[in-house]
N, C-alpha and C positions, 0 to 999 in steps of 0.2 A: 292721078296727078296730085302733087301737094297744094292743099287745100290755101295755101296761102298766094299761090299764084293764080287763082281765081276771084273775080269779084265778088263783087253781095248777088250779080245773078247765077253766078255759077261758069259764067265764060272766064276766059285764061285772058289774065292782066299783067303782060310781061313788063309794063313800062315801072305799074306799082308797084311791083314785087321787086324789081331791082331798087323805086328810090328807099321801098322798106327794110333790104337788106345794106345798102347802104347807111341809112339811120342807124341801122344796130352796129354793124360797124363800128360806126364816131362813135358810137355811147360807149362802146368798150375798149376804145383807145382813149377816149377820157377816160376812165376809170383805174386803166392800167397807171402803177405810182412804183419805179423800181426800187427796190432794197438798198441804201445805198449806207455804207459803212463811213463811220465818220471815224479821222486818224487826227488826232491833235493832245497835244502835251496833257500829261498829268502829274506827274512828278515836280517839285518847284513850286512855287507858290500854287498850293492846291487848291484855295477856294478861287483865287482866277480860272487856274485853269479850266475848273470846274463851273465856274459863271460864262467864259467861254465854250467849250463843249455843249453849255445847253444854248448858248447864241448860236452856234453850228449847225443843230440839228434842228431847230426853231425855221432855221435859216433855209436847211434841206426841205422842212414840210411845205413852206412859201414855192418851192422849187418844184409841188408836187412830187415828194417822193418820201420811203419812208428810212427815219434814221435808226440804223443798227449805233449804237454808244457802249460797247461794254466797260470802258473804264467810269463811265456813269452810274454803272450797274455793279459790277461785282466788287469793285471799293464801299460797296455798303454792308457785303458782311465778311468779306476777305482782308485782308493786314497785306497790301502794296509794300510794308516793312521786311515784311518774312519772306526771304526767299523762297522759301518750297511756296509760299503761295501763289509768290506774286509769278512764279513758273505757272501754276495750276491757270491762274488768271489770265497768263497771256496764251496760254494753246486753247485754253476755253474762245477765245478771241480770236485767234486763229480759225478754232473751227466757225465761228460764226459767218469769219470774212469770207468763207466757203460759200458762204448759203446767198451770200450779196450779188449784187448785178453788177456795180459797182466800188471802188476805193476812193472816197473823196479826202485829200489830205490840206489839213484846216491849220492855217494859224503861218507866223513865221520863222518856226523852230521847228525841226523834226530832230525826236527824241529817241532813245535806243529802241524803245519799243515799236516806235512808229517805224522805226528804220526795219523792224523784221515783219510788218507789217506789207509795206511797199514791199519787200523781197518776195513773201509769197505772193501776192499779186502780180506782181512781174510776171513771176514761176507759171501760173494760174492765167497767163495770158488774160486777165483781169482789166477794162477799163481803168485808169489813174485820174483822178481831176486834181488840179492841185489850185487853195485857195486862200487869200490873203487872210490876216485879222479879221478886215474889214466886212470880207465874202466876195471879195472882189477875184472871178476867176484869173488864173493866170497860166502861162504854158511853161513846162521843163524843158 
């Protein structure tokens, strides 16, 4: 018998062992925090959009969850200017939004790139959230 459904004498404690497995349980649904991909402007006034993007993801970790941002990320050593890059940059982001639980789309403009964004997601039977400036959810 598993040693855990026994007490400290050795007799079988079904009542404990179920609230024990229930404790572990909640502890690992709290712990659980989904991927969640953040979609909002970068192009245009870049340093907003970029003081925004980190209020998004700021925003997502308060939410318990973790922010995927690649326009955050690979506009630090990529040129958003150069076509061939800013192509590389966005399938790179593509493939990330794979790897997500979630599509959370931030801000109130949706930009070309966000726009191919939402399409694989759709595609992807992907959860969509869509969210004000403010972080104020809202429904499509």
């Amino acid at each position: 018998m598993n040693r855990l459904k026994l007490n400290k004498s050795g007799y079988p404690d079904p009542t404990a062992y179920a609230a024990l497995v229930a404790v572990s349980k909640s502890e690992k649904a709290r712990a659980y925090k989904p991927l969640v991909y953040i979609a909002s402007p970068f192009a245009g006034d870049i340093s907003a959009n970029i003081a925004n993007a980190k209020k998004y993801c700021k925003f997502a970790v308060r939410r318990n969850a973790i922010p995927v941002a690649p326009h955050l990320l690979y506009p630090q050593f990529m040129d958003d200017s150069d076509t061939e890059q800013r192509k590389l940059g966005l399938f790179f982001a593509l493939v990330l939004l794979g790897k997500c639980d979630e599509l959370w789309v931030c801000g109130d403009t949706i930009s070309r790139g966000m726009s191919a964004e939402i399409a694989k997601a759709t595609k992807r039977g992907m959860p969509i959230r869509y969210f004000t400036t403010e972080c104020n959810e809202v429904s499509r």
